[in-house]
C-alpha positions as CSV (number, residue, x, y, z in Angstrom):
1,X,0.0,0.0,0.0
2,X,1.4,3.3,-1.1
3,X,2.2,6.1,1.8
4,X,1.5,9.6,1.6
5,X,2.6,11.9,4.4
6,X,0.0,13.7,6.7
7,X,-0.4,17.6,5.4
8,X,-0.2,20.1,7.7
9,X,-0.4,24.0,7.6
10,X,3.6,23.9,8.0
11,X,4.3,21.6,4.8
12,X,1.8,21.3,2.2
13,X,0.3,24.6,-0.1
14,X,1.7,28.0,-0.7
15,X,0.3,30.5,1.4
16,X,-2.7,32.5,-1.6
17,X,-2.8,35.9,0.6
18,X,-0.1,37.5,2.8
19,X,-3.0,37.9,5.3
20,X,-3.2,35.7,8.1
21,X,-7.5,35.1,8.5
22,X,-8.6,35.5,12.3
23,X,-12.1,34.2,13.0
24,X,-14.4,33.6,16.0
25,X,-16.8,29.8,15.2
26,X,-19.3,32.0,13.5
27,X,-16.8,32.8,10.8
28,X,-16.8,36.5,11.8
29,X,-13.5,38.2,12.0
30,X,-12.2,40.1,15.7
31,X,-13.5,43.6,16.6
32,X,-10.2,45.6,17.5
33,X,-10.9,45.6,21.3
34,X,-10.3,41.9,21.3
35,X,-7.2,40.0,21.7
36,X,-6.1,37.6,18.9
37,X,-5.8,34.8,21.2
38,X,-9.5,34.6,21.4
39,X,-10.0,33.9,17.7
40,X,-8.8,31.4,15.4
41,X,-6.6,31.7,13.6
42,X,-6.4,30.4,9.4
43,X,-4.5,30.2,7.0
44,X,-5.7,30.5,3.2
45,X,-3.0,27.5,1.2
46,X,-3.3,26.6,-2.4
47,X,-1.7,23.0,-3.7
48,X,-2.1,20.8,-6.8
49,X,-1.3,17.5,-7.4
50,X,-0.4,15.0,-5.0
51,X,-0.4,18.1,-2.5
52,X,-3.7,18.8,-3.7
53,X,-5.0,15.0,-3.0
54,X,-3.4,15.0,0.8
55,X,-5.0,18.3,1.7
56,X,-8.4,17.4,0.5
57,X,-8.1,14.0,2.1
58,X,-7.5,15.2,5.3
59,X,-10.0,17.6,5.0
60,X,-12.9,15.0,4.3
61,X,-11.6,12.8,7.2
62,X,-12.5,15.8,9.5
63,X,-15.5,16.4,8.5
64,X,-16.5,12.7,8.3
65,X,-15.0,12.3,12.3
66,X,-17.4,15.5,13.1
67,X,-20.4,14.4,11.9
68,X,-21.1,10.4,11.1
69,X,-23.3,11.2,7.9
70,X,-23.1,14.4,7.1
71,X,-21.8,15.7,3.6
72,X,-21.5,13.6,0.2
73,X,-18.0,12.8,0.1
74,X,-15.5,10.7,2.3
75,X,-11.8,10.8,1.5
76,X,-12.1,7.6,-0.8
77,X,-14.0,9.3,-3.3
78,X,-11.6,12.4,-4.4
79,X,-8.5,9.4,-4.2
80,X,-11.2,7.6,-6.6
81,X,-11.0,10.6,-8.9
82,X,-7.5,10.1,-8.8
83,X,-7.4,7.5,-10.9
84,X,-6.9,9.3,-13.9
85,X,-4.8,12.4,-15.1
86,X,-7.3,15.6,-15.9
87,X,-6.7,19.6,-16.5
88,X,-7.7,19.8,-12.3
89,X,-4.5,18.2,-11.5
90,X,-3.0,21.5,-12.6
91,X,-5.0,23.8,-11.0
92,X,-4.3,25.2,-7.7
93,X,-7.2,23.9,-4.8
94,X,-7.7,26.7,-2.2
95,X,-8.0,25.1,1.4
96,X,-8.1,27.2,4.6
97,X,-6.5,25.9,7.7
98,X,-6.2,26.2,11.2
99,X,-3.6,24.3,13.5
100,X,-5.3,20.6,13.6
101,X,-5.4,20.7,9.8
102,X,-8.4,21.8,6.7
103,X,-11.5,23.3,7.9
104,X,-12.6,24.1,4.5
105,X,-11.9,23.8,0.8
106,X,-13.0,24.4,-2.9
107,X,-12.7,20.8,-4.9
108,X,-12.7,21.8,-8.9
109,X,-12.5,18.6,-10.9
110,X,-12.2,18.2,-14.6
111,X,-15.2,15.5,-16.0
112,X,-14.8,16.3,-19.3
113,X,-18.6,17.0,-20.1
114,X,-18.2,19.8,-17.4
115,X,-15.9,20.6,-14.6
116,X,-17.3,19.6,-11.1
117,X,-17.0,22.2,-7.9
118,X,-17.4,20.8,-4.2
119,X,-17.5,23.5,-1.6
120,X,-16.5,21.6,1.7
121,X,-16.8,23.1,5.2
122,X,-16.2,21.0,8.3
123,X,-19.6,20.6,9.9
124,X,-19.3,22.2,13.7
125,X,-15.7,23.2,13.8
126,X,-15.0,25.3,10.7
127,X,-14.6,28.7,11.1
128,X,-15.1,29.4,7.6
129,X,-18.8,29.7,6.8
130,X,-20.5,27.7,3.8
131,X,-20.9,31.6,1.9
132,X,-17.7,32.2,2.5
133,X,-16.1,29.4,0.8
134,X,-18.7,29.4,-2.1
135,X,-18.0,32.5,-2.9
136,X,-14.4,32.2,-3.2
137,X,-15.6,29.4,-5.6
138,X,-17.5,31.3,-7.8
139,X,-13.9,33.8,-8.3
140,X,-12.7,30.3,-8.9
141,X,-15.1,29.2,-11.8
142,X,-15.1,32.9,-13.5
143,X,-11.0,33.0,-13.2
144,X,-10.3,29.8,-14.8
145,X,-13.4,30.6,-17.6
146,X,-15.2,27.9,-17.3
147,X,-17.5,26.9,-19.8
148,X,-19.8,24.4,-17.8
149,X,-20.0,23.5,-14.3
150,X,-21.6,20.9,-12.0
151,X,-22.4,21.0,-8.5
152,X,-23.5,17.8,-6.3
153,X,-25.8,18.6,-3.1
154,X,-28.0,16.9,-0.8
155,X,-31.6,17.5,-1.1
156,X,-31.5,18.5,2.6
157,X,-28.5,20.9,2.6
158,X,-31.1,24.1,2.4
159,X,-27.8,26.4,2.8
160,X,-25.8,25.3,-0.5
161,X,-29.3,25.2,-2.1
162,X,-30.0,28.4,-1.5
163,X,-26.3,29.7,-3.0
164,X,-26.6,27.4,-5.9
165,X,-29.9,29.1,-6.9
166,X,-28.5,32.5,-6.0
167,X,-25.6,32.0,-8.7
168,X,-28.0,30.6,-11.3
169,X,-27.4,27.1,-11.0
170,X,-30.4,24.6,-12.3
171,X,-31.2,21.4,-11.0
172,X,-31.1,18.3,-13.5
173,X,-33.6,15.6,-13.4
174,X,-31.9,12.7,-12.2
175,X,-31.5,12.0,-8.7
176,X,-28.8,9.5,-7.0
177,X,-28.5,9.0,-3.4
178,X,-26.4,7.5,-0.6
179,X,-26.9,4.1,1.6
180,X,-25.4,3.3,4.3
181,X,-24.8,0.1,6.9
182,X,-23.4,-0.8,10.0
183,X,-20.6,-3.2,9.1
184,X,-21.6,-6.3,11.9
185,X,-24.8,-6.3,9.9
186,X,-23.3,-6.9,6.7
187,X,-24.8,-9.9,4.7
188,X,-22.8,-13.3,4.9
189,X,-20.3,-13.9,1.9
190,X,-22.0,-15.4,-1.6
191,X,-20.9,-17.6,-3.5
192,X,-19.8,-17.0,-7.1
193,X,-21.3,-19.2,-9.6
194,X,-19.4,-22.0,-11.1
195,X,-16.9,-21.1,-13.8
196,X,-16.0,-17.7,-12.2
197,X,-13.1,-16.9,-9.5
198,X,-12.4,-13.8,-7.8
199,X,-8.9,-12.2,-7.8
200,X,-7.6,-9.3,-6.3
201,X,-4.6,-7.1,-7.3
202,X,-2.4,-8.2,-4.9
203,X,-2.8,-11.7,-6.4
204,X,-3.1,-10.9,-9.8
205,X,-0.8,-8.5,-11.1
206,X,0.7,-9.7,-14.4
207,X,-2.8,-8.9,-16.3
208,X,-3.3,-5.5,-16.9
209,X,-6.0,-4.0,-14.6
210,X,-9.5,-4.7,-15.5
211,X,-10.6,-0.8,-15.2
212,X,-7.7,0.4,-18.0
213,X,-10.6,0.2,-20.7
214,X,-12.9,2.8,-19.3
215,X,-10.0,4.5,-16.9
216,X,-6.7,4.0,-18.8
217,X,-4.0,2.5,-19.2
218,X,-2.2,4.3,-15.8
219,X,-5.0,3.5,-14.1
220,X,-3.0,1.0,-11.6
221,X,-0.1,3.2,-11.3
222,X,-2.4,6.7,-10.3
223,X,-4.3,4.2,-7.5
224,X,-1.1,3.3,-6.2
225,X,-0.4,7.0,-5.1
226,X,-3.3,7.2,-2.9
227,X,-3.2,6.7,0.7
228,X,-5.8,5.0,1.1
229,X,-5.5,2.7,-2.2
230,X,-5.5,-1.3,-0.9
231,X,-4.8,-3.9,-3.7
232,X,-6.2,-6.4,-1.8
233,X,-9.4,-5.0,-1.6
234,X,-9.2,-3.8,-5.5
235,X,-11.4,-7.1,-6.7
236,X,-12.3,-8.4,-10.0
237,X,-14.3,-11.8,-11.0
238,X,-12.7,-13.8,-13.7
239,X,-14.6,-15.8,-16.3
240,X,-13.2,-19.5,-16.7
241,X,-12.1,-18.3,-20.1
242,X,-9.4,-15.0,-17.9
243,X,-11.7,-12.3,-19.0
244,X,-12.6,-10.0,-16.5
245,X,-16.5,-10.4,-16.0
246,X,-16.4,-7.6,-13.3
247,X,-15.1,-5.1,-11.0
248,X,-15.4,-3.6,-7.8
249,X,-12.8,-1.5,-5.4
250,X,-13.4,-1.0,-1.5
251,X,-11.9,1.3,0.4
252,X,-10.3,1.5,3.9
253,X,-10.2,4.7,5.9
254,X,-8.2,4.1,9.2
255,X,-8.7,7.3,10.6
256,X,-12.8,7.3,10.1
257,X,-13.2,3.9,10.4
258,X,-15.5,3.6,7.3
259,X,-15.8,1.3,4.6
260,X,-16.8,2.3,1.0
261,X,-18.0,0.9,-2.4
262,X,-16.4,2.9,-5.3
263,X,-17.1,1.6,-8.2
264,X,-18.8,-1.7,-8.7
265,X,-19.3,-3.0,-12.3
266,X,-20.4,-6.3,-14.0
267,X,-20.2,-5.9,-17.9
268,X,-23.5,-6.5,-19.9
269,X,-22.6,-10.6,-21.2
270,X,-22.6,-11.0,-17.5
271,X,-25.2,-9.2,-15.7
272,X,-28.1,-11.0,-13.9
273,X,-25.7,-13.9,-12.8
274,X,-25.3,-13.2,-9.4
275,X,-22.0,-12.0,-9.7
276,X,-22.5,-8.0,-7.9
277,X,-23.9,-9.6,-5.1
278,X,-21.0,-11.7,-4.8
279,X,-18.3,-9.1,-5.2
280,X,-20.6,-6.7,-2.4
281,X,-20.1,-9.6,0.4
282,X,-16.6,-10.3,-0.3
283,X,-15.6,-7.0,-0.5
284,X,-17.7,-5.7,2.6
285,X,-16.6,-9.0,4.7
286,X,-12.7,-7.9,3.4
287,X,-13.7,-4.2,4.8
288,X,-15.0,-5.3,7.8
289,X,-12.2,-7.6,8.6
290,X,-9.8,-4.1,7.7
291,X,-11.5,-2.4,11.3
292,X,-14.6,-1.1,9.4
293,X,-17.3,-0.4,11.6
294,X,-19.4,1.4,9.3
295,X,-19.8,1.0,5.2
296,X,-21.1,3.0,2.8
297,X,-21.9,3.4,-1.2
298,X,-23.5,5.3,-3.3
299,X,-26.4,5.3,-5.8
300,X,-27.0,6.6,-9.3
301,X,-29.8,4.5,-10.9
302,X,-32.6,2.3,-9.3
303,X,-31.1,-1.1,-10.3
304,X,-27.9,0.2,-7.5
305,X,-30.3,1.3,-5.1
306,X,-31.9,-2.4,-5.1
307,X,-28.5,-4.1,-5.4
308,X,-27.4,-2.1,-2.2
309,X,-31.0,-2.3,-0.3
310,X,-30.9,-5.8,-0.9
311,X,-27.5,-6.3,1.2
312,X,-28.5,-4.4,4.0
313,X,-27.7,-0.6,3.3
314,X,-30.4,1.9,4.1
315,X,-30.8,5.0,2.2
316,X,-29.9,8.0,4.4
317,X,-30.1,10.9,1.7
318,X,-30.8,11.9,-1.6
319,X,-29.1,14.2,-4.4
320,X,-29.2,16.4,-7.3
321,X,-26.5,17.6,-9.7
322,X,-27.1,22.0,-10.5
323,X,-25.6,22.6,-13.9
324,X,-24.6,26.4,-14.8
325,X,-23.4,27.2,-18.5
326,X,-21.1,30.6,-19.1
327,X,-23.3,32.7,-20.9
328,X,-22.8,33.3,-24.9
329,X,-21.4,36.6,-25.3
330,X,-23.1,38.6,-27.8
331,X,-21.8,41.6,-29.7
């Protein structure tokens, strides 16, 4: 498993204003007859890259040890992104931070079809309001010129709602949502049908990786930079004839303690054989057996949902993408 050092304030980002922010928990900066020592004190820091990735890591496991459900994202996900090279790995990500670490950050993620923006604020311990970092998110989007942009939130996050509407954002149609599960109440281990074995990376390493197709070719080689990136728990199913029938990678986080799903696949000749179900309770039981004491994965389409509802997982929120468009200029 590859290593990646813990960021701090002192050694990851460059410093993106000479100010130094002082802020009470509201987010409000010191009247003058104060003394600094009753404020916070945070640092604005900008980092790309591998910098980038450890920043925003740390940041996520905060907010996931503040609040058990809160959010959309854990860690796992942006080292998911990871997995292949895009225009954001360029980009400098603006984080602010305070002595323990992140508070808050502004995610900007190159999808191709659009660019993704994820404001993050630690729930109860940020000192950096949610209109704070959006707005520094918007100077974000205009800087860079964006053409298209997407924005993730919870049908319950009122707040974000409310700034996405502000700044023209429109909600699509489609919703996904998130499930989650207690890991002692995981579903006992399936067996795969006959003809099919399951290998992990760890094991199986002279193939090329079974994501490459819709990933890349570097695909295994950008994983292995994550912190969090296990090969043992990076699982595939083989058909008798070596062809990969499937794919799924779980995810470890030691400091949170949670267990997640991201992505699972079965190709099309191979779907309605049992075979997800399979993968899940491996992978789960391999989590669990990690220190997992809670698991979680996400939705997009109602065939997941089932998959999921059928192991065990309970739906705990629901979501919408907001698109926004650059307007054409006219002369």
């Amino acid at each position: 498993m590859s290593s990646m050092r813990s960021p701090t304030a002192k050694n990851l980002g460059r410093s993106t204003r000479p100010s130094i922010l002082l802020m009470d928990q509201g987010g409000r900066a010191p009247p003058p007859y104060l003394r600094d020592s009753e404020f916070t004190t945070i640092h604005e820091v900008r980092a790309l890259g591998l910098e980038y990735l450890a920043l925003a890591t740390e940041l996520l496991q905060r907010a996931r040890l503040a609040e058990a459900e809160t959010g959309l994202w854990e860690a796992a996900d942006l080292q998911w992104w990871w997995r292949t090279p895009r225009r954001s790995d360029a980009i400098d990500q603006l984080f602010w931070i305070d002595d323990e670490g992140p508070v808050a950050g502004v995610v900007l993620t190159d999808w191709g079809r659009a660019w993704g923006c994820d404001p993050i604020v630690v729930p109860g311990v940020s000192t950096v309001p949610l209109p704070t970092v959006w707005a520094r998110a918007v100077e974000a989007i205009d800087a860079l010129r964006l053409e298209a942009v997407e924005v993730l939130a919870r049908d319950d996050d009122v707040e974000l709602l409310g700034l996405l509407a502000g700044a023209g954002f429109v909600a699509d149609d489609d919703r996904s949502g998130i499930t989650w599960m207690n890991a002692q109440d995981r579903p006992d281990v399936t067996a795969l049908p006959e003809g099919f074995a399951l290998v992990d990376r760890a094991q199986e390493t002279t193939k090329p990786h079974p994501m490459r197709r819709r990933s890349g070719e570097g695909v295994e080689a950008r994983l292995r930079q994550c912190s969090l990136y296990d090969p043992e728990l990076d699982l595939a199913v083989e058909a008798a004839d070596g062809q990969a029938a499937g794919y799924a990678l779980f995810w470890f986080d030691p400091v949170t303690e949670v267990g997640m799903v991201e992505p699972m696949r079965v190709e099309d000749e191979y779907q309605r054989r049992g075979l997800a179900r399979a993968m899940l309770s491996a992978g789960l039981d391999r989590l669990a057996k990690r220190g997992a004491r809670r698991l979680k994965v996400g939705y997009g389409t109602d065939v997941a949902r089932g998959l999921y509802a059928d192991a065990g997982f309970r739906v705990t929120c629901t979501s919408r993408s907001y698109s926004w468009r650059r307007p054409v200029a006219r002369d």
